[in-house]
Phi, psi and omega in degrees: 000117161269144180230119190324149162296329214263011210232325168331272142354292167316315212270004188065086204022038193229144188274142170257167165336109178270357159202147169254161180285158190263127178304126188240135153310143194304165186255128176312161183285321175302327155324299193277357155290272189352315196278316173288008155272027171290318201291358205262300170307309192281317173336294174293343126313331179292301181307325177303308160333280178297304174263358164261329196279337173291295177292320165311311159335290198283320130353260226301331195136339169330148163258149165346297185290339208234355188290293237288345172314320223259069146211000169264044170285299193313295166319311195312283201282330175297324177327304215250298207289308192296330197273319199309319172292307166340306182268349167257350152298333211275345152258036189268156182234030204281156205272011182257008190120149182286324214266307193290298178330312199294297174283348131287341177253015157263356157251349148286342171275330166288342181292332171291339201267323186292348186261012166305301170258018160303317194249011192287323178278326175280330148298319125015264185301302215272342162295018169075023170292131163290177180263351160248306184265152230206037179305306180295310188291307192291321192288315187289329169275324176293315179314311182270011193270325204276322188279327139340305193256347186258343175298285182325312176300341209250342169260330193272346169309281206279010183264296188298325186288347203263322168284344176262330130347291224281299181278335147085225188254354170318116192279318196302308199282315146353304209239018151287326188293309165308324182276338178282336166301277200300323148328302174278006170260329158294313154319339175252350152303317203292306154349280190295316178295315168344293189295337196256309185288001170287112151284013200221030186262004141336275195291002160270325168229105188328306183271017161269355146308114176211175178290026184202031163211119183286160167316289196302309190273350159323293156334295137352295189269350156292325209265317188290310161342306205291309186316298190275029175275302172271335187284345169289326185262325154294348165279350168260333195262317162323282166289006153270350171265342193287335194061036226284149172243135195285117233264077163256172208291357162296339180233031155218152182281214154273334180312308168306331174272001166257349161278301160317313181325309182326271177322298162350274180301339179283351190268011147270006164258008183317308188292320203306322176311325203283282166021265175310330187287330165355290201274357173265025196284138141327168152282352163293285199308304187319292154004269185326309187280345201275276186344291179318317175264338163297347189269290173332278178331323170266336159287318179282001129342298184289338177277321160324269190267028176290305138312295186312341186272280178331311176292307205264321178276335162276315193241352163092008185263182181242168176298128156060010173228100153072188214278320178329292174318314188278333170281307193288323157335295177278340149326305120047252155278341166277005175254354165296315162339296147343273141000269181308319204279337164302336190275308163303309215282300171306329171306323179271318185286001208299305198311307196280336192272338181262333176292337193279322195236338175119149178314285210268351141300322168287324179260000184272300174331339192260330184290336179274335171309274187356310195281313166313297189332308182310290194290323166313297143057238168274357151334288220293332188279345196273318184285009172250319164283010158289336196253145211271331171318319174315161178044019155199069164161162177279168183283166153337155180297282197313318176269019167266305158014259192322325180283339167302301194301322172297294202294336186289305198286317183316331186277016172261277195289356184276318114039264192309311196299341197247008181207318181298292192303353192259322169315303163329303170311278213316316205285328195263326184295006189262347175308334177322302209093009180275149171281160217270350188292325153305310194292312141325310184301321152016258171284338161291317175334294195297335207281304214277317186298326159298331182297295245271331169305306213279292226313305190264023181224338176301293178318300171291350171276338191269312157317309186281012154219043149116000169122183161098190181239010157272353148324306165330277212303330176291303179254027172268313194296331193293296191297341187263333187288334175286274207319311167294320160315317172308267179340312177280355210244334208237338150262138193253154189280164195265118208318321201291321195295307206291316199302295192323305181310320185253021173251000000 
């Protein structure tokens, strides 16, 4: 982190604000909904993302053991892509606003990225891909899988940081603005999975049926279709509700301009910066980032394989062997749906539940849910592979049930998980002096290094005791049960959450 020398001191080692913002009035709440339907849109790629791309992978040729690989681009460029757009927003001086260039032009890149992979088997087949063997169609899907994943990091940093812009130091209003993100990330779940368990968008959209594109992946380039059809219109509705106002040399001093010079030189020392903000953290933070990455270890195993988990361990089946594998797959995705519609529910309810009990009580509680969920689970898989129905008939009523009803119950801690910790950071991070576009960058940090550990261990960890998802699922259920004891015994509510209780 750089810091003038002679400033040091003053600041009692810790860096201050290297620009500040032009004084505003608070921004109404109905604004910051407006602005948090950006998530509604990216959301709905995301889900699309979780439940179709694993099993399709594998559809293309990927082995099992080798899927959770096409997926560590995402820790990765969030490792880099996410804090770096953070940190040249929170010093952009571009005249549309610090936040907005940034979330457009990460959302035009996702659009480039779905229709890449959408469009990937047909790419393929004209590079001379065959009917088995599928090399070109697999390079054309990581590409567009990866660039995808470096879009999305690159557009949701600066969409949290922009409601947290918006919302200044208010904690209350921080984690209504937040809980309003998560509303529309439920909402473009319920969307996207809906849109991934629909089989029959082949005959609505005709031409996407070809000789190298199969129904399922018809399905696939249709569903993508669609997404930028919303993520075009949420994307629009956002940056025209936000206003953002652009840091122009009329709302800065001369100081600030020898602080910018300052940045100038400074912006090849950028990771050193992100780093280096470390040794100035509290301990509630340090906390915070610790929750955040054990809570991640467990979710993300289940956002890997959670269809693939429904198609192989529930309905028993294999990629490319008979019907099965695929009905649990769009099963799947309609208890992810599920999910999504609990995850809304829980969103709107987040405030009264965190002012009443506290943030990090609310969120160590959801994470020991979180940790049953798992552990049910793996109930369900040891009680099916007792039963005689694989690979040629379907599973029981009761127990697709049960797997519903799991997935469903699962949207409650993602909820918290998709709100709390971002609520925290911002509120507690602002004594730093970072901008908040840093300060994501952070909490991402705690969020990608746990991805990119389950990313290059899952597979070969789920192989080493005979294949399936339960190993994952074992040691996601650990992580999420540490990670909730840590939060309740260990973040303490904040004076601003306890005064509100008693007034």
């Amino acid at each position: 982190m750089t810091v003038p020398g002679g400033h040091r001191q003053q600041q009692r080692g810790r860096p201050r604000a290297l620009i500040t913002e032009p004084v505003r009035p608070k921004v109404p709440l109905r604004r910051l909904l407006r602005v948090a339907s950006v998530a509604c849109g990216i959301q709905f790629g995301w889900a699309l993302q979780l439940s179709l791309l694993t099993p399709y992978v594998q559809e293309l040729g990927i082995p099992h053991a080798w899927s959770s690989i096409i997926w560590l681009c995402g820790p990765l460029s969030g490792l880099l892509v996410q804090p770096l757009v953070g940190h040249l927003s929170d010093r952009s001086t571009n005249r549309f606003g610090r936040r907005r260039p940034y979330i457009v032009a990460g959302a035009t890149s996702i659009i480039i990225a779905v229709l890449i992979i959408g469009f990937s088997a047909d790419i393929g087949g004209l590079l001379g891909d065959g009917a088995d063997l599928r090399p070109r169609a697999v390079g054309t899907f990581v590409v567009g899988f990866w660039l995808l994943d470096v879009a999305n990091n690159m557009t949701q940093g600066p969409c949290r940081a922009l409601l947290a812009d918006l919302t200044e130091k208010d904690p209350r209003r921080t984690r209504v603005a937040n809980a309003y993100f998560s509303l529309f990330m439920a909402v473009g779940n319920v969307l996207g999975f809906a849109t991934g368990a629909y089989s029959g968008w082949f005959r609505i959209f005709w031409f996407t049926m070809t000789s190298s594109c199969s129904v399922n992946c018809a399905n696939l380039k249709s569903a993508f279709l669609i997404d930028i059809i919303f993520i075009a219109i949420t994307t629009y509705i956002s940056i025209t509700a936000a206003q953002e106002l652009p840091l122009s040399s009329s709302s800065r001093s001369s100081h600030i301009s020898e602080e910018m010079a300052e940045i100038t030189h400074a912006e090849e020392a950028f990771l050193w910066e992100l780093f280096g903000t470390f040794r100035y953290l509290s301990w509630s933070i340090w906390i915070i980032l610790f929750v955040t990455a054990l809570t991640w270890i467990g979710w993300f195993p289940f956002l890997l394989f959670d269809t693939d988990w429904m198609g192989r361990e529930i309905y028993g089946g294999k990629p490319n062997e008979g019907q099965n594998y695929t009905n649990g797959v769009r099963m799947g995705a309609f208890g992810l749906m599920l999910n999504s519609v609990v995850l809304g529910i829980t969103s709107v309810l987040m405030e009264k539940l965190c002012k009443k009990w506290g943030a990090g009580f609310v969120w160590g509680l959801s994470n020991i849910l979180m940790s049953l969920c798992f552990i049910s689970m793996l109930i369900l898989s040891g009680v099916v592979k007792n039963m005689d129905f694989l690979g040629h008939d379907l599973p029981p009523s009761g127990v697709v049930i049960a797997a519903l009803i799991v997935f469903a119950v699962l949207g409650i801690p993602l909820a918290i998980t998709y709100s709390v910790p971002y609520a925290l950071i911002s509120t507690r991070i602002e004594s730093l002096g970072l901008g908040q576009g840093l300060s994501m960058g952070v909490l991402n940090l705690a969020i990608v290094i746990p991805q990119v550990i389950v990313s290059l261990g899952s597979g070969p960890w789920d192989q080493l005791f005979g294949g399936g998802n339960s190993p994952s699922l074992a040691v996601a259920a650990v992580a999420a049960f540490a990670s909730g004891l840590v939060a309740i015994l260990a973040i303490r509510r904040s004076s601003a959450d306890k005064s509100r209780v008693h007034t």
